[in-house]
C-alpha positions in Angstrom: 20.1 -37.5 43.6 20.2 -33.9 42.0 23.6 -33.0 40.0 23.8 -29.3 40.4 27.1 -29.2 37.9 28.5 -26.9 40.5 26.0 -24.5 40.5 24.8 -22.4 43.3 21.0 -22.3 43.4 19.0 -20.3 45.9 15.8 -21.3 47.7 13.0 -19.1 45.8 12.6 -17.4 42.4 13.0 -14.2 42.9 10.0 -11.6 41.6 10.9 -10.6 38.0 13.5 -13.3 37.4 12.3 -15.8 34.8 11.5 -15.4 31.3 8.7 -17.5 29.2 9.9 -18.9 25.9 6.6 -20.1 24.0 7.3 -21.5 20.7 4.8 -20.8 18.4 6.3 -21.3 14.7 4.9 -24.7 14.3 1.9 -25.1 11.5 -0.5 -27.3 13.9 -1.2 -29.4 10.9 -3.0 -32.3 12.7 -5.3 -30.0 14.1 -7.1 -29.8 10.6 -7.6 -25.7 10.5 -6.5 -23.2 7.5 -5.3 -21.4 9.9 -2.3 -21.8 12.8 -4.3 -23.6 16.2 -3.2 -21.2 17.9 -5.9 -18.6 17.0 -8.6 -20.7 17.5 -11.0 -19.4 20.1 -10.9 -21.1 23.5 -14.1 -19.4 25.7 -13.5 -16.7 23.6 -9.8 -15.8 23.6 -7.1 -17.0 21.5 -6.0 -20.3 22.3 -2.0 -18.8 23.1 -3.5 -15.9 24.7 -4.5 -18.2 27.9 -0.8 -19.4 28.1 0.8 -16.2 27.8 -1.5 -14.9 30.3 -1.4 -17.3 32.7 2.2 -17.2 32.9 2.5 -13.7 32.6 0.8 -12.8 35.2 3.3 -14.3 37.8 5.2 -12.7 40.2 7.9 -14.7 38.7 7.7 -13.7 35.7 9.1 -10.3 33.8 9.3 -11.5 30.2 7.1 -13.4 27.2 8.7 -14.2 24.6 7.0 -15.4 21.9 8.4 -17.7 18.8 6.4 -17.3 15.2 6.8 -17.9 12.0 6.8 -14.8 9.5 3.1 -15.4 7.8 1.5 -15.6 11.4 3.1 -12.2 13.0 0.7 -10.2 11.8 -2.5 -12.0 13.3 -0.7 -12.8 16.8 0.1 -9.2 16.9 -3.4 -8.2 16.2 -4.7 -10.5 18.4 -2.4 -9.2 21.4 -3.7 -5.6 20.7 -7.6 -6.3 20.8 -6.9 -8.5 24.1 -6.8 -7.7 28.0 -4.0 -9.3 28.0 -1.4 -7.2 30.6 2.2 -8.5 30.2 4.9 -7.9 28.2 4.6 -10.1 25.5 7.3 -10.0 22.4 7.5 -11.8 19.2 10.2 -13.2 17.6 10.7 -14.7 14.5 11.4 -18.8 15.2 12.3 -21.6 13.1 11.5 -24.8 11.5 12.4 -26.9 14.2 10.6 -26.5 18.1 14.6 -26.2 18.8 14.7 -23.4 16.7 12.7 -21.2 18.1 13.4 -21.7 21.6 17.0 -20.8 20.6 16.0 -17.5 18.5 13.9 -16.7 22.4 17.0 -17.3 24.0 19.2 -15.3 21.7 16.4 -11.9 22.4 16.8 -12.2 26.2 20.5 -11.4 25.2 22.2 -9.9 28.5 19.6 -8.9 30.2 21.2 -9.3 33.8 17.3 -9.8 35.3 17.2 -13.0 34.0 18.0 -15.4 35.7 15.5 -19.0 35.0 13.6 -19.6 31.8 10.4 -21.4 31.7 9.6 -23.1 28.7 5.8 -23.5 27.7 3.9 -24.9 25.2 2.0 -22.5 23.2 -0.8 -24.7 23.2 -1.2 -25.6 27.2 -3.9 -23.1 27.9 -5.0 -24.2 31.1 -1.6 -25.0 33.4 -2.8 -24.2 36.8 -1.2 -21.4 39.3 -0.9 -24.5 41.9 1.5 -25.8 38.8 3.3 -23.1 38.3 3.5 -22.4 41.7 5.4 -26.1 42.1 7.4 -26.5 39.4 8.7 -22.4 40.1 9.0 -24.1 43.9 11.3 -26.8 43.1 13.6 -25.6 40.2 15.8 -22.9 42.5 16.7 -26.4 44.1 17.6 -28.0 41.6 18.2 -25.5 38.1 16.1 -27.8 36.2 12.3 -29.1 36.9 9.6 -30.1 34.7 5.8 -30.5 35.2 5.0 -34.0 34.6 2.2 -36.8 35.0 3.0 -40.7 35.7 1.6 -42.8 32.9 -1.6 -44.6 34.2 -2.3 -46.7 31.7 -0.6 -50.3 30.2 2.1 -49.5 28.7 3.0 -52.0 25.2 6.1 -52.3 23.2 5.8 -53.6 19.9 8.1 -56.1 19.2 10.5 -56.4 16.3 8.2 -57.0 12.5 5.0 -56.3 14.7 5.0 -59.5 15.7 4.0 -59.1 19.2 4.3 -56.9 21.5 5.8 -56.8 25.4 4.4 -55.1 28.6 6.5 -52.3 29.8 6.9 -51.8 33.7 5.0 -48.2 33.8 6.0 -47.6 37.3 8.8 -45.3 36.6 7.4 -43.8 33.4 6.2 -40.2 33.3 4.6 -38.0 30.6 6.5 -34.8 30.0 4.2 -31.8 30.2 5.3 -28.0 30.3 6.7 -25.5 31.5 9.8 -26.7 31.7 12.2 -24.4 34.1 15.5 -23.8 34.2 18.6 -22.1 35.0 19.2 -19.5 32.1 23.0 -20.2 32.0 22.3 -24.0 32.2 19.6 -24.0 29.1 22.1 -21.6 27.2 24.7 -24.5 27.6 22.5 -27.4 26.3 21.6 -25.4 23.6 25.2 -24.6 22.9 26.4 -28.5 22.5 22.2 -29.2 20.6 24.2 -29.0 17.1 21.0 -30.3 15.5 20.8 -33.4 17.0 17.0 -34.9 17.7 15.6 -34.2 21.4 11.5 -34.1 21.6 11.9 -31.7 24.4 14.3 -29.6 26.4 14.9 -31.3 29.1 16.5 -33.8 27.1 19.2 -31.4 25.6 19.7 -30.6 29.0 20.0 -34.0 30.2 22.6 -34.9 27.7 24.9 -32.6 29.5 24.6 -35.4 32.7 22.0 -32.6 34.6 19.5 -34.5 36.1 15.9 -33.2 35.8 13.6 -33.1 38.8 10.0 -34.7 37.9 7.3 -32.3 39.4 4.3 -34.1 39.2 1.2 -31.7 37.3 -2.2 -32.3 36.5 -3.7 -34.5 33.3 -6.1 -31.2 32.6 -2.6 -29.3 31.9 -3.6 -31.1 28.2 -1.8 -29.7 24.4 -4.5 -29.1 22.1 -3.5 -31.1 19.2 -6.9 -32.1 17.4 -10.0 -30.7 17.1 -11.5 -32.5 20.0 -8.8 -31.5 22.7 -10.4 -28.2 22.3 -13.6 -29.8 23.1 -12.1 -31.0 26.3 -10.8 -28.0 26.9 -14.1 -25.8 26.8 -15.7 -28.4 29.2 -12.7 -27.8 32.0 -12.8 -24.4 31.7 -16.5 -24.5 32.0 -16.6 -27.0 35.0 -13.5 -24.6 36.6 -16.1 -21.9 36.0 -18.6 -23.5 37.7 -17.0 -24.4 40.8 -15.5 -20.5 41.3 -19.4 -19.7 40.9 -20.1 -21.7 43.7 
């Protein structure tokens, strides 16, 4: 089912292997703040801080990279210094596009030989689960390319041409993307490498275009982007139900 493109992949990312891309340049202009999402407050702590620490603290993991935009530097870097936060987290300037700045990431890691997979994250995902990570990190060696993902639960409507109507869409095989996404660092460096601008909503897509099949690892619906106001809501009240359940 899996087209490896000739690669050989091993059974287990080694420790220290992977570096997190987590673009950050965008304005979050549908969350409704002055300010980038990003530093709102989620039980305290920045809203990006949870990602970058989550992921950071793997095993797995030996490098954060994170894309921003000029004006915001300054406050992510402040943040970073009055946090706990213990991983080596870097900025780096992105671009307009989410493309952008997961190419200006890619460009930092350079040649650095201890690279070997990059995880790509969203920014705002603060609450991806170790049992996640722990999957998706589980199934990519496999395959050099996995995604967390959720099937689609709900009907599923197409409107029809004019608006006039709409069809029901079989939802069986339908998944919503979620992040991180993981791949082989030579394989994501090659899909970006024939991008040239073209439109892709994600990076599995890019790498899909090169005829890579992406493996579907199925994640949790709490593993939720904070795009408005009240996704932060939810957000509080999993953490605080998480909380609870350590507690006990």
């Amino acid at each position: 089912m899996t087209d490896n493109s000739g690669e050989g992949f091993m059974e287990a990312l080694q420790d220290d292997s992977v570096a997190v891309v987590l673009p950050a340049a965008g304005s979050g202009q549908r969350f409704g703040a002055e300010t980038n999402k990003l530093f709102a407050n989620l039980a305290g702590v920045p809203l990006w801080l949870h990602a970058a620490a989550r992921l950071g603290s793997r095993r797995e993991v030996e490098r954060v990279v994170i894309s921003v935009s000029p004006s915001d530097l300054g406050c992510f870097q402040d943040q970073l210094r009055q946090s706990a936060v213990n991983c080596n987290v870097e900025f780096v300037i992105g671009g307009r596009e989410r493309s952008d700045s997961v190419l200006a990431a890619l460009k930092t890691l350079g040649s650095d030989s201890a690279i070997q997979w990059v995880a790509v994250h969203d920014a705002a995902r603060p609450l991806v689960s170790d049992d996640e990570l722990s999957n998706v990190f589980g199934e990519v060696p496999r395959t050099g390319a996995a995604i967390l993902s959720t099937p689609i639960s709900g009907t599923v409507k197409r409107a029809l041409a004019g608006r006039q109507g709409c069809e029901t869409i079989d939802r069986r095989h339908l998944w919503v993307a979620l992040t991180p996404q993981v791949f082989s660092l030579g394989l994501l460096k090659q899909a970006y490498g024939k991008h040239n601008g073209r439109p892709a909503t994600d990076d599995a897509q890019l790498v899909e275009r090169l005829g890579h099949q992406v493996t579907l690892v199925q994640g949790s619906a709490e593993n939720l982007k904070i795009t408005f106001p009240e996704d932060l809501l939810l957000a509080e009240a999993i953490l605080a139900r998480k909380s609870k359940n350590v507690a006990n």
